[in-house]
GURO-644935 format. One line per field, with one value per atom (N, C-alpha, C): residue number from 1; atom name; x, y, z. Coordinates in steps of 0.02 Angstrom, whole numbers. Example, Ala and Ser with C-alpha at 12.3 -4.5 7.8 and 13.67 -1.06 7.14 Angstrom:
2
pos: c(1  1  1  2  2  2)
site: c(N  CA  C  N  CA  C)
x: c(660  615  660  642  684  645)
y: c(-284  -225  -165  -112  -53  2)
z: c(390  390  390  354  357  394)
This chain:
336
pos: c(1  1  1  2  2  2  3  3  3  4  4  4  5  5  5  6  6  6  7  7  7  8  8  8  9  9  9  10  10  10  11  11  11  12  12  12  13  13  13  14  14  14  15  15  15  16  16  16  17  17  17  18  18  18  19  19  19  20  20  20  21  21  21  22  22  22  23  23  23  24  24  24  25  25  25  26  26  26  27  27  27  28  28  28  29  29  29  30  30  30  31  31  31  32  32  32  33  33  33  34  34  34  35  35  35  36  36  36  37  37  37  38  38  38  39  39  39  40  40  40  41  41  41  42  42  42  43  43  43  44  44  44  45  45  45  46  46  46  47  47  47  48  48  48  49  49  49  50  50  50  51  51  51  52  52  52  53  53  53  54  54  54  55  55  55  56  56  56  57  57  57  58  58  58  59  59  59  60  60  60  61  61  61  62  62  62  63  63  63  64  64  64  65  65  65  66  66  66  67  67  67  68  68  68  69  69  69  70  70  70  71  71  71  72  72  72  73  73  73  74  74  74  75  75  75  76  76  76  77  77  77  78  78  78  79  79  79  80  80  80  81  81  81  82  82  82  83  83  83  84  84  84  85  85  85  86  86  86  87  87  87  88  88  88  89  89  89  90  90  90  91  91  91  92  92  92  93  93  93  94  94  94  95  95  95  96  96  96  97  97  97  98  98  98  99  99  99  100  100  100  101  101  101  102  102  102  103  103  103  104  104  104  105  105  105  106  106  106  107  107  107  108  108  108  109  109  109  110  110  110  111  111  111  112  112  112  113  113  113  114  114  114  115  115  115  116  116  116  117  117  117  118  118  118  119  119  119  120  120  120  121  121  121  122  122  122  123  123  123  124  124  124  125  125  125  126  126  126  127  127  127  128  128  128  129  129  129  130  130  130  131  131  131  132  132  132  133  133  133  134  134  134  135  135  135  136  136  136  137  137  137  138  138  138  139  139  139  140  140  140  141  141  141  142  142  142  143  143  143  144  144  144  145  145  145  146  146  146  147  147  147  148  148  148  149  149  149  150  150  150  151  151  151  152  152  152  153  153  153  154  154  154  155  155  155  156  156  156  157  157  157  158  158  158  159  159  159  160  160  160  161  161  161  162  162  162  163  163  163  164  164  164  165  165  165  166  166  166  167  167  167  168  168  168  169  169  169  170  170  170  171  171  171  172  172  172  173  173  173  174  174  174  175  175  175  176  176  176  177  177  177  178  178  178  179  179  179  180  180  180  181  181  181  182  182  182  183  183  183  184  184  184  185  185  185  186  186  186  187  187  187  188  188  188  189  189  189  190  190  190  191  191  191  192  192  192  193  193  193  194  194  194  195  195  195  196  196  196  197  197  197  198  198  198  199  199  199  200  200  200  201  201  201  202  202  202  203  203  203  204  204  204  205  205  205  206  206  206  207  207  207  208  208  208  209  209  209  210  210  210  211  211  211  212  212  212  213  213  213  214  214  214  215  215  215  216  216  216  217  217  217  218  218  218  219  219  219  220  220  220  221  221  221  222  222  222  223  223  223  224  224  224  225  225  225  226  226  226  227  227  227  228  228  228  229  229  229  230  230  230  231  231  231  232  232  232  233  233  233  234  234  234  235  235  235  236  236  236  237  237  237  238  238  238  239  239  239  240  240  240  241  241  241  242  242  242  243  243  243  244  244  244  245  245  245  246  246  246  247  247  247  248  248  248  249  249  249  250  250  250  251  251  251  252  252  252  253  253  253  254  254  254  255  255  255  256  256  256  257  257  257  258  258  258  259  259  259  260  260  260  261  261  261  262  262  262  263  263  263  264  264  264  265  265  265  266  266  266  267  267  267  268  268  268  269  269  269  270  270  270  271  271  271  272  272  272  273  273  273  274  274  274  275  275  275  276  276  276  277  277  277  278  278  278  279  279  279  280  280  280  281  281  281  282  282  282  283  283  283  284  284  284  285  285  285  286  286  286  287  287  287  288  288  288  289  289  289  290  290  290  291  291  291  292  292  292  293  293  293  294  294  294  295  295  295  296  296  296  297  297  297  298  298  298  299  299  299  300  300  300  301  301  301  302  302  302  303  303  303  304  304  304  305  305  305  306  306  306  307  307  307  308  308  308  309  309  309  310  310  310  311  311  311  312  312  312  313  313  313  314  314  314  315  315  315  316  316  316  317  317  317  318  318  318  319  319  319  320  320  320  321  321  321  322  322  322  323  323  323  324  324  324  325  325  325  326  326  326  327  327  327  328  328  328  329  329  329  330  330  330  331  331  331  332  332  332  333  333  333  334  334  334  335  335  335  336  336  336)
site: c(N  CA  C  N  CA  C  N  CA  C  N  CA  C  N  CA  C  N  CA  C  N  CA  C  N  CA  C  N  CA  C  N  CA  C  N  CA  C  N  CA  C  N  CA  C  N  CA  C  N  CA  C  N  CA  C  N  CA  C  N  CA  C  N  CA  C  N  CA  C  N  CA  C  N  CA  C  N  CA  C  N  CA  C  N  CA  C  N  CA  C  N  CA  C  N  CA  C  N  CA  C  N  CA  C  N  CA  C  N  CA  C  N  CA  C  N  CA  C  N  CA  C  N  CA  C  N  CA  C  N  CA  C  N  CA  C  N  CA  C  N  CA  C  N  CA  C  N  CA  C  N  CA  C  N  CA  C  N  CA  C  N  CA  C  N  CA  C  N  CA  C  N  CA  C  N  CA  C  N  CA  C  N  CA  C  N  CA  C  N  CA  C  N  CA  C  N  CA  C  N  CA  C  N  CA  C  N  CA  C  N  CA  C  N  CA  C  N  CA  C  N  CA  C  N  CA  C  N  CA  C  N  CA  C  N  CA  C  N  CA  C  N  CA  C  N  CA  C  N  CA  C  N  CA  C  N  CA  C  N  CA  C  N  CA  C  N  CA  C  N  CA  C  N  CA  C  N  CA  C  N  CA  C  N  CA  C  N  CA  C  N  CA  C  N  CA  C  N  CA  C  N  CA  C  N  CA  C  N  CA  C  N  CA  C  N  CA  C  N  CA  C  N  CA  C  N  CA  C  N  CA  C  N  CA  C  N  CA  C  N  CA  C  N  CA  C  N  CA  C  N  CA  C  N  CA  C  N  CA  C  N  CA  C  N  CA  C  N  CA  C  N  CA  C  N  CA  C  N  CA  C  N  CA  C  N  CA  C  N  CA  C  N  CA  C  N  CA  C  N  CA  C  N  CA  C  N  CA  C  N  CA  C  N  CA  C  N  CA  C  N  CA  C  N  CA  C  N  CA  C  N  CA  C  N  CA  C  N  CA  C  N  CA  C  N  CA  C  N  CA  C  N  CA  C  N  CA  C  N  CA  C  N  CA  C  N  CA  C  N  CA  C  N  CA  C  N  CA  C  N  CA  C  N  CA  C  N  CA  C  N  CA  C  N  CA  C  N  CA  C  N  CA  C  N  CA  C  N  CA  C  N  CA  C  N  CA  C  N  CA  C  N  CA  C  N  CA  C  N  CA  C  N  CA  C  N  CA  C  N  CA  C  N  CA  C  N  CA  C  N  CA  C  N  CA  C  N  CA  C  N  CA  C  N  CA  C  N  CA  C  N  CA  C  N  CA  C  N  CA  C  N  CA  C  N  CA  C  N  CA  C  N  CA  C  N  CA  C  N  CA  C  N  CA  C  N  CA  C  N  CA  C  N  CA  C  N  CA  C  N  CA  C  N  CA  C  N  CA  C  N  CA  C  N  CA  C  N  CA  C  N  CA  C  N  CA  C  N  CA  C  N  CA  C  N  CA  C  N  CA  C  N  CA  C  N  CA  C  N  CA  C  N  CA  C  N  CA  C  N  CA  C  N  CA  C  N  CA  C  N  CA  C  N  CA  C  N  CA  C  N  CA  C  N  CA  C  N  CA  C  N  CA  C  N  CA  C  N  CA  C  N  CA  C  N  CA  C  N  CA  C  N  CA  C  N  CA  C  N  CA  C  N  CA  C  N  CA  C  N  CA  C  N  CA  C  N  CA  C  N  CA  C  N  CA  C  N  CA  C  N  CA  C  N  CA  C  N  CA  C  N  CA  C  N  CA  C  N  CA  C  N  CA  C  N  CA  C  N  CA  C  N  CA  C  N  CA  C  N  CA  C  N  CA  C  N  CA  C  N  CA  C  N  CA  C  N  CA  C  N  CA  C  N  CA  C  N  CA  C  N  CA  C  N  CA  C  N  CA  C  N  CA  C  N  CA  C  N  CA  C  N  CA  C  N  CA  C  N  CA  C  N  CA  C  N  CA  C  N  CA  C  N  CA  C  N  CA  C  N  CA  C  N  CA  C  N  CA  C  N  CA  C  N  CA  C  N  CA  C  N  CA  C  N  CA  C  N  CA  C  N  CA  C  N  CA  C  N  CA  C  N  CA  C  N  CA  C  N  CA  C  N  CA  C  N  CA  C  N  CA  C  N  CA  C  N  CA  C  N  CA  C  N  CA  C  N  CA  C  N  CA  C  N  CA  C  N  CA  C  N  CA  C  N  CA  C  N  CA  C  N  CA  C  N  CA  C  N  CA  C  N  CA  C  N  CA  C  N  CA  C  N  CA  C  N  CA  C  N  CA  C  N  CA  C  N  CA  C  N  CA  C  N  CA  C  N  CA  C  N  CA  C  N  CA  C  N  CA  C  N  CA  C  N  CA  C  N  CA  C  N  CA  C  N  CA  C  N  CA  C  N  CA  C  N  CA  C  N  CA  C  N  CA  C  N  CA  C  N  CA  C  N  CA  C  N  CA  C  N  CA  C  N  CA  C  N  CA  C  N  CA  C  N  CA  C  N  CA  C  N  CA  C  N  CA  C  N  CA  C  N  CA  C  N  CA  C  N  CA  C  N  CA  C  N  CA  C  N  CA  C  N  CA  C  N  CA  C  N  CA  C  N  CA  C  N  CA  C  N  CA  C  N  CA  C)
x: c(1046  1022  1071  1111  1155  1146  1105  1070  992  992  900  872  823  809  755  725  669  628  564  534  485  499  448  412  359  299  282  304  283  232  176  96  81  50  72  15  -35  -59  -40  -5  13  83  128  191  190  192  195  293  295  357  364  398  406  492  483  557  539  626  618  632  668  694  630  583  516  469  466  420  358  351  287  286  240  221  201  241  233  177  115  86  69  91  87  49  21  24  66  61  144  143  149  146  196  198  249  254  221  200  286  274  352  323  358  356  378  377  424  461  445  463  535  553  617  619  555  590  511  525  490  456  393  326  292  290  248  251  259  253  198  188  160  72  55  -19  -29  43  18  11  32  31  -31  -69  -135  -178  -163  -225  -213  -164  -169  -180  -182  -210  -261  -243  -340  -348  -307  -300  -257  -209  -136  -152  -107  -92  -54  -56  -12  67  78  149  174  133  131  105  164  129  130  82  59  68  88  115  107  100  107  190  233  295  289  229  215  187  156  117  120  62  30  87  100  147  221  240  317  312  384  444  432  390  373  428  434  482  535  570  643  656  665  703  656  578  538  534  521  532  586  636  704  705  681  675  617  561  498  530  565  589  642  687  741  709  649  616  576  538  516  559  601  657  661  679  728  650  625  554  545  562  560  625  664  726  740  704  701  760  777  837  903  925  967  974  962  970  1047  1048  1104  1117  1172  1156  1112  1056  1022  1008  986  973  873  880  813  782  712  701  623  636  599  538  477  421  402  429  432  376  338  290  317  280  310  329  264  256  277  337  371  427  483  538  579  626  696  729  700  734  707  627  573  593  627  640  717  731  799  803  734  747  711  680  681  746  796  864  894  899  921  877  829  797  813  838  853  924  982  1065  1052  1029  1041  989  951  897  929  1017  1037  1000  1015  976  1019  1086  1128  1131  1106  1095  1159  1145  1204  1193  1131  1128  1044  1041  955  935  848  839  779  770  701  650  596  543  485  474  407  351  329  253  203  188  137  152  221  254  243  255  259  191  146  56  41  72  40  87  107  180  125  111  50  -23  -30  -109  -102  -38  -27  0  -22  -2  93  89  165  165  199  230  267  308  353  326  261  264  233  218  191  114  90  8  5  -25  -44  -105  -78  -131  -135  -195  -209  -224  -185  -179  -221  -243  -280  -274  -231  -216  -237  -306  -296  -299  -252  -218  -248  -208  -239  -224  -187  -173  -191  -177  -167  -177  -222  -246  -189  -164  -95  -131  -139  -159  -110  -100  -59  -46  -31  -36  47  22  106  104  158  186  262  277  341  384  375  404  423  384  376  332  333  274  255  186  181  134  94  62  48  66  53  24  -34  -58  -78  -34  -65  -115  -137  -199  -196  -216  -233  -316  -333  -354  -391  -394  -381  -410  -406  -442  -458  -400  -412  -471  -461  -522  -578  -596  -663  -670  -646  -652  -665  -611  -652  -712  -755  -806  -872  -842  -914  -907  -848  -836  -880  -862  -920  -990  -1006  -1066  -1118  -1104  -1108  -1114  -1072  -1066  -1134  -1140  -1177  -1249  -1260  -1339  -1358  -1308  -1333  -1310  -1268  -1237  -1204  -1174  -1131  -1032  -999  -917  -902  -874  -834  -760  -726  -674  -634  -588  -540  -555  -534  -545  -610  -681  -730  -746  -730  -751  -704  -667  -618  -667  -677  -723  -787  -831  -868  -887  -816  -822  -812  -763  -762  -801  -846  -903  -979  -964  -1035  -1036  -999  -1048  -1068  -1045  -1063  -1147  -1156  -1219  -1253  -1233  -1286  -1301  -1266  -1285  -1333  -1304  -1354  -1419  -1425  -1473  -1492  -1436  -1441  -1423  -1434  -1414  -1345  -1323  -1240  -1258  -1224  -1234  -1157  -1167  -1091  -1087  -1043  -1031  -1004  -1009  -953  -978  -982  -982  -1056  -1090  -1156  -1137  -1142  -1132  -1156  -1215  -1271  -1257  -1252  -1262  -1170  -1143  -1071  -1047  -1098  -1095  -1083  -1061  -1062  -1123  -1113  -1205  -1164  -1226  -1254  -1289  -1290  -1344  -1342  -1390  -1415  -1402  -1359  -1359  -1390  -1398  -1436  -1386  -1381  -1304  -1325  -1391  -1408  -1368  -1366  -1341  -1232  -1234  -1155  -1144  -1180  -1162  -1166  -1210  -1216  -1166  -1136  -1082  -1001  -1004  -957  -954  -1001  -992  -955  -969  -939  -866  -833  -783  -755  -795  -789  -797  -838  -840  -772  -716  -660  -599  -626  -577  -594  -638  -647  -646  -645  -630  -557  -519  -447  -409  -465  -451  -478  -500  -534  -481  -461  -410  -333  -337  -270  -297  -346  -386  -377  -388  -405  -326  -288  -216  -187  -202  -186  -180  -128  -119  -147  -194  -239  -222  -163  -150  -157  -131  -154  -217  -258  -333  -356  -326  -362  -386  -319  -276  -326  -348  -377  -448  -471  -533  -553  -492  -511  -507  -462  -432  -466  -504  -534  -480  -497  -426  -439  -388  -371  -365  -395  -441  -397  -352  -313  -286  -274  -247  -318  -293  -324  -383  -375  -463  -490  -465  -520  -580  -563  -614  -695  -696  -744  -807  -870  -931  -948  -965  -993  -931  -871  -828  -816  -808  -801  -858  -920  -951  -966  -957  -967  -878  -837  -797  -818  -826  -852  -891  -958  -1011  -990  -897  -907  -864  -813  -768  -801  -842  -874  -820  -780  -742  -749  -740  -722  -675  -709  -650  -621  -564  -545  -519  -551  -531  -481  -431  -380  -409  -391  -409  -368  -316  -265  -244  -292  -284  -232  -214  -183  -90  -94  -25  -2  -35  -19  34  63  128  177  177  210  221  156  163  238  187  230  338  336  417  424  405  413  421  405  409  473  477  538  602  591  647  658  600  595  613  584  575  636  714  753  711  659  640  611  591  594  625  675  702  759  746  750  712  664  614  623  699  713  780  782  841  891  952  1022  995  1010  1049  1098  1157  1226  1231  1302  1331  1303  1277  1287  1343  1370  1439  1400  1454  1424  1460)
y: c(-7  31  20  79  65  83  129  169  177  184  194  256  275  330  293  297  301  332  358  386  338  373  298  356  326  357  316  311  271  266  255  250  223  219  167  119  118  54  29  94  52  97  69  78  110  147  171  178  156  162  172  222  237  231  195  183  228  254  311  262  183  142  128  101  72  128  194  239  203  195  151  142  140  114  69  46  -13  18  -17  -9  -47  -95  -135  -117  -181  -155  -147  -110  -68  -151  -197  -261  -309  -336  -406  -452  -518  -549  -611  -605  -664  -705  -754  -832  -848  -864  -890  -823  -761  -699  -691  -726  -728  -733  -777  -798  -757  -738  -686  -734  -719  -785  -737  -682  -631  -589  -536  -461  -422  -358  -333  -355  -366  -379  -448  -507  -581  -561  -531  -515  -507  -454  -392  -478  -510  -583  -626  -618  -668  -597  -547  -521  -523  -546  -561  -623  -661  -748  -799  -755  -799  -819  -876  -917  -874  -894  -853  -861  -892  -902  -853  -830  -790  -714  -684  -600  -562  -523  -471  -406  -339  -294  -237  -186  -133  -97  -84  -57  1  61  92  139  191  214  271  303  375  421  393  415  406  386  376  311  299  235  210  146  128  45  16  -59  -49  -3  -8  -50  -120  -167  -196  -199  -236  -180  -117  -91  -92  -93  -110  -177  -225  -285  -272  -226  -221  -190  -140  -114  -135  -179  -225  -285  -285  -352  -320  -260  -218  -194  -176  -147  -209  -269  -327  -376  -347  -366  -315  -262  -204  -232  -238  -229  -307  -366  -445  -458  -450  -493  -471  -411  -376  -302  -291  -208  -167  -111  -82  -9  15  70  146  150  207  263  311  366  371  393  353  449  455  512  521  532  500  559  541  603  609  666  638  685  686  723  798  821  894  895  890  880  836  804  736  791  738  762  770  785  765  701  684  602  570  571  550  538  620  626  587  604  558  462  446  372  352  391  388  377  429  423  353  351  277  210  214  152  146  206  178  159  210  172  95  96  23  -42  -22  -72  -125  -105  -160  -162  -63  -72  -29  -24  13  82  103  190  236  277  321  396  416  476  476  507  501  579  602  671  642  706  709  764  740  797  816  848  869  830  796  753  798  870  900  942  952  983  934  859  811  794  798  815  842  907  962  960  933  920  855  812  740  772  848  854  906  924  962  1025  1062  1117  1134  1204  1240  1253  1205  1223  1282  1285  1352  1410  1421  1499  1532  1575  1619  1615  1569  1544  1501  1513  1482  1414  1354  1320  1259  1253  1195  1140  1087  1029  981  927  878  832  785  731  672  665  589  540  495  443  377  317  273  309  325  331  440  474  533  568  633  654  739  761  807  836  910  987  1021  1053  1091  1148  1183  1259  1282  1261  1277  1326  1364  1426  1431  1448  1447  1399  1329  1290  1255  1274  1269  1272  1218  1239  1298  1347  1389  1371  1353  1310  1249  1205  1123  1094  1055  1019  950  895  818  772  781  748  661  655  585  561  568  554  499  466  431  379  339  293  241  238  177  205  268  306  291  283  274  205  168  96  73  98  98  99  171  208  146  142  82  17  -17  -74  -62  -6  15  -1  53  79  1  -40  -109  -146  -142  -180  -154  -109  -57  -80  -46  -49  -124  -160  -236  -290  -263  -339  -382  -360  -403  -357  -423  -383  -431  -364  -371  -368  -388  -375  -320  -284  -225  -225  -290  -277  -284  -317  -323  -245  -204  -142  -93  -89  -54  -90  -135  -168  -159  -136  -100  1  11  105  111  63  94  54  34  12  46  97  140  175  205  237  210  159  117  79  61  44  93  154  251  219  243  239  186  130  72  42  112  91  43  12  -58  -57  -108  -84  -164  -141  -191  -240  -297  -368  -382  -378  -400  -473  -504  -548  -542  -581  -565  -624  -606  -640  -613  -641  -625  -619  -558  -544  -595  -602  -635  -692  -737  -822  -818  -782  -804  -844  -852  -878  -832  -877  -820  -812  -735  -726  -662  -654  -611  -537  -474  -413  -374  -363  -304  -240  -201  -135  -66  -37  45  80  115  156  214  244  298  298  237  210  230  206  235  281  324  391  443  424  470  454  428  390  445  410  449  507  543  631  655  607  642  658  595  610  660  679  730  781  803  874  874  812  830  851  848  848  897  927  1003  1066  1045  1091  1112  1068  1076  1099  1100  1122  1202  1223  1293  1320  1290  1294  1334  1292  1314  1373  1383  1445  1492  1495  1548  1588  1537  1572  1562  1572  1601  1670  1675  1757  1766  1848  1867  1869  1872  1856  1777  1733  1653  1642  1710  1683  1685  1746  1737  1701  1679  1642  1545  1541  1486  1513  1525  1573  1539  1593  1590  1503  1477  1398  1338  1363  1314  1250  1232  1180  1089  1076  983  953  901  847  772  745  694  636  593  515  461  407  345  363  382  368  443  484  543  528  461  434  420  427  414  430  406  427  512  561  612  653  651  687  742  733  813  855  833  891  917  856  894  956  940  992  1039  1045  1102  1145  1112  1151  1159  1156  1160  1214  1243  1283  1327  1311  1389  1376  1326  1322  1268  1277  1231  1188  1107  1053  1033  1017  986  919  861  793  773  721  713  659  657  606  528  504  471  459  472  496  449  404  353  362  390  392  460  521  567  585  564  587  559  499  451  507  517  563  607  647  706  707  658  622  610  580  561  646  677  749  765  772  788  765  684  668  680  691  692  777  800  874  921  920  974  1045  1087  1145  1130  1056  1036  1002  1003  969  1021  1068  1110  1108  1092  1054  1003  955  902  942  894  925  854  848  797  786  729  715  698  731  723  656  637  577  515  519  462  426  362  365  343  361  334  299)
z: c(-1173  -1115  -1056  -1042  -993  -927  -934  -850  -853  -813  -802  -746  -762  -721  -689  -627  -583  -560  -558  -509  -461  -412  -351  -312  -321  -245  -196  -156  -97  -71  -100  -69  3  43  101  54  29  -4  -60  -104  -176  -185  -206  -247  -296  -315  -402  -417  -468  -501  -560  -593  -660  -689  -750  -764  -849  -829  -892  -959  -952  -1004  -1045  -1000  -1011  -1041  -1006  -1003  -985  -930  -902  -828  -814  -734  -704  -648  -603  -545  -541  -481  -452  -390  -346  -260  -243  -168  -117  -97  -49  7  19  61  52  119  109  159  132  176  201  263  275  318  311  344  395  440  515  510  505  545  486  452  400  337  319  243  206  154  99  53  85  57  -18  -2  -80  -49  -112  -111  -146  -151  -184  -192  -253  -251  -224  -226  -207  -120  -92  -32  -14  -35  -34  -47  -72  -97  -24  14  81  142  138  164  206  271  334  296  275  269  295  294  315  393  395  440  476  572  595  591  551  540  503  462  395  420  417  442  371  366  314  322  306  315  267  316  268  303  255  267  288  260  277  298  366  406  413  381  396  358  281  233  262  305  298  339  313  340  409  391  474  476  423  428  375  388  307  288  349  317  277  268  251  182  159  120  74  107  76  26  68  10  -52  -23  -86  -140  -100  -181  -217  -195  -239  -261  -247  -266  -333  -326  -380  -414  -416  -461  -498  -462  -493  -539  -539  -580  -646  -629  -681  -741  -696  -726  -745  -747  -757  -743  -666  -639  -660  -706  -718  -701  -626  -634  -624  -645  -655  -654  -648  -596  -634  -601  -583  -544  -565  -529  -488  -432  -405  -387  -396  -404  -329  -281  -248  -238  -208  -197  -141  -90  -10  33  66  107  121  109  154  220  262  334  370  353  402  424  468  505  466  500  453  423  491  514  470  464  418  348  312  261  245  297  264  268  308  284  200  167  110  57  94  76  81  149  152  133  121  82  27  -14  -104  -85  -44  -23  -7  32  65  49  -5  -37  -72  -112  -156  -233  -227  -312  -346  -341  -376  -383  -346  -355  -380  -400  -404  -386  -399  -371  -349  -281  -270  -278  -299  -303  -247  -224  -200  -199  -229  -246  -194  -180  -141  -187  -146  -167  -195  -161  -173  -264  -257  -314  -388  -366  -417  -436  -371  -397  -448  -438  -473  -538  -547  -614  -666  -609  -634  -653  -634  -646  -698  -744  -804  -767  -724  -676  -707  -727  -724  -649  -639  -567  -523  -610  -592  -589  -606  -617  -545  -540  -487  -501  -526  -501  -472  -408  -332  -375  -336  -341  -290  -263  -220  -235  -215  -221  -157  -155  -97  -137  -112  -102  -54  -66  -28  -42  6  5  63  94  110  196  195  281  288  236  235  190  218  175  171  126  113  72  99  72  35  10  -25  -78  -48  -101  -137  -198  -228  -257  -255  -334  -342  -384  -393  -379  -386  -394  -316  -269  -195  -154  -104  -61  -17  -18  14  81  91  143  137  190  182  256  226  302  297  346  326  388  388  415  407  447  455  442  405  378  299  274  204  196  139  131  175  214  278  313  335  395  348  290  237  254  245  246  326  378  446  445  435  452  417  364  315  364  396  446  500  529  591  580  532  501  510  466  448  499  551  596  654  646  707  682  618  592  563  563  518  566  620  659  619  588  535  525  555  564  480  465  388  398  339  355  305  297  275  212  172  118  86  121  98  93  155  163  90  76  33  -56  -78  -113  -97  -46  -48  -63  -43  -31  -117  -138  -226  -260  -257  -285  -265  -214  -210  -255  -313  -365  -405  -429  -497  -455  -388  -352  -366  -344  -358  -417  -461  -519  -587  -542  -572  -527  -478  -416  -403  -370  -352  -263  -219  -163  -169  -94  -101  -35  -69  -34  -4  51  76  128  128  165  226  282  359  415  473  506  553  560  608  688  739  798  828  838  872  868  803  793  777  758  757  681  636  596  524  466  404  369  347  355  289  248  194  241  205  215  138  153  90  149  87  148  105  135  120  101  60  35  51  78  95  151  230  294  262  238  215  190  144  126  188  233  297  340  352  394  356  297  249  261  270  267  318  366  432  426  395  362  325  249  238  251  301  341  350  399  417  372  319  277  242  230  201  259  338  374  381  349  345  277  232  172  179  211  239  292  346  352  315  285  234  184  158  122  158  235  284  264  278  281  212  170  98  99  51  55  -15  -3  -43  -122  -167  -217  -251  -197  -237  -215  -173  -158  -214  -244  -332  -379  -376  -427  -416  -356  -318  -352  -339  -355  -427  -471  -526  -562  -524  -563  -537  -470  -432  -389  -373  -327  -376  -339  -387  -335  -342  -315  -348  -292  -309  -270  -285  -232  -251  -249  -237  -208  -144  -90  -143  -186  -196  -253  -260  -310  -275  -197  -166  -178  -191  -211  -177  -190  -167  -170  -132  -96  -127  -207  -240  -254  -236  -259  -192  -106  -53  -42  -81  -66  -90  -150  -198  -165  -141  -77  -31  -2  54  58  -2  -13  -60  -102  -137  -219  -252  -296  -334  -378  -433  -431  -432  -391  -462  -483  -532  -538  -524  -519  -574  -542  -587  -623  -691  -729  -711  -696  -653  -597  -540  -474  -429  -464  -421  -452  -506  -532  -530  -512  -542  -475  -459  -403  -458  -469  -523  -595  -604  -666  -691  -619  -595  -608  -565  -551  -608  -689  -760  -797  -793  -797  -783  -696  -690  -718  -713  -765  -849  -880  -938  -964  -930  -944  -917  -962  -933  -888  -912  -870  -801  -792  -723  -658  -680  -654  -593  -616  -542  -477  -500  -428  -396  -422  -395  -340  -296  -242  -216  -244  -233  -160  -157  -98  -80  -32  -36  8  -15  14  4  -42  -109  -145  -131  -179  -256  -289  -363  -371)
């Protein structure tokens, strides 16, 4: 094995990486915790475990905010540290295939560029794919042809709309919105009706554990800190008290998916119509959310079976699949 191909999704909570040697996927937490402001204490999931623990010596991090590049240099090391884990301390030169937002800048898009150059992972040539394109590549979708289809994507910081055909985006909208705003809203919620402050990840371990509670009608016991006495204290909470909280949410996020319908042009309204829209990212696993889209758009939601890889997917396609790989786009001034 002399070269290796890549595809990377940059989650702001989880990493996905696919190596074409392996045919397999790396999914880590996008984090990295450092020591006296310098030295590299854990990455990835050991990070996400000192998370709202660490000492203040020890800062915890997300590299990155509201889908793009908020610390390079701190990214830059995650992914030569992930590579050099993929690759067991021998990597060598590859081609890096990246999956980048629609709706960022330029500037935006091109520090994607420079995080695989200047990471110290041998690159030789970088592509970069439209995220919403490599979705729809991850959820089986012919990308290429001239059937319109909508994509929703949410994610931890952002929630990314998207209507593709022909191998391109035709309307795109990213919202701020995502799993973090879910996990807020249950922190509040909790805090408001029970007097009890939780912390990030109790709340994130609570939001994906409300259906398996629905379903085994059970109610949820969380731990935190008591307002009043200041002390650590137990509640039984009402999941009825969080599903109502939740919605509010999703109203916002299906008014923007209506939105983007409004301004569809009447041929992929069809085509939408007839295929119903796809329902995808990490936070879209949320209890309720697809059948309140469904009622809230009049369509047939199609949940991805993979929701957390299928950008990852997508990018394994492109590399694998000569007829797709026109959807990938060079980036110049690369040396090899």
């Amino acid at each position: 094995m002399g070269t290796n191909i890549f595809g990377i999704d940059l989650g702001t909570n989880n990493i996905k990486i696919y190596s074409q040697n392996d045919d397999g996927y790396v999914i880590e937490k996008n984090m990295i915790a450092i020591e006296n402001k310098k030295n590299i204490f854990a990455y990835g999931d050991s990070a996400y475990e000192m998370f709202e623990k660490a000492p203040s010596n020890i800062r915890v991090s997300f590299p990155l905010n509201n889908g793009v590049i908020a610390d390079i240099r701190d990214m830059e090391v995650l992914i030569r540290y992930f590579i050099s884990d993929i690759c067991k301390g021998k990597a060598l030169q590859a081609d890096y295939y990246m999956a980048v937002p629609t709706d960022v800048t330029d500037v935006e898009r091109r520090a994607f560029y420079d995080l695989v150059k200047n990471a110290g992972v041998k690159a030789k040539e970088v592509y970069v794919v439209e995220k919403a394109v490599a979705d729809g590549l991850g959820l089986g979708i012919d990308v290429k042809t001239a059937i319109g289809a909508l994509i929703v994507d949410i994610g931890f910081h952002t929630t990314e709309i998207s209507l593709i055909s022909l191998g391109g985006i035709v309307l795109s909208r990213l919202i701020k919105t995502g799993g973090l705003k879910f996990d807020e809203t249950i922190k509040s919620t909790i805090r408001k009706e029970y007097n009890l402050v939780i912390g990030s990840k109790t709340s994130e371990k609570l939001k994906i554990s409300l259906k398996e509670l629905e379903e085994t009608n059970q109610k949820a016991v969380v731990f935190g800190r008591d307002i009043v006495t200041g002390l650590p204290m137990e509640r039984t909470v009402d999941l009825e008290v969080i599903d109502a909280a939740l919605a509010e949410q999703y109203a916002g996020i299906i008014d923007h998916v209506k939105l983007i319908l409004e301004r569809t042009p009447p041929e992929l309204s069809a085509d939408i119509y007839r295929n119903g829209l796809y329902l995808t990212g990490g936070a879209s696993q949320i209890v309720h959310f697809a059948e309140q889209l469904s009622a809230g758009t009049g369509l047939k939601v199609i949940s991805a079976e993979n929701p957390v890889t299928s950008v990852a997917a997508g990018l394994a396609r492109v590399i694998n699949e000569d007829y797709f790989k026109t959807v990938a786009f060079a980036v110049e001034g690369m040396n090899k």
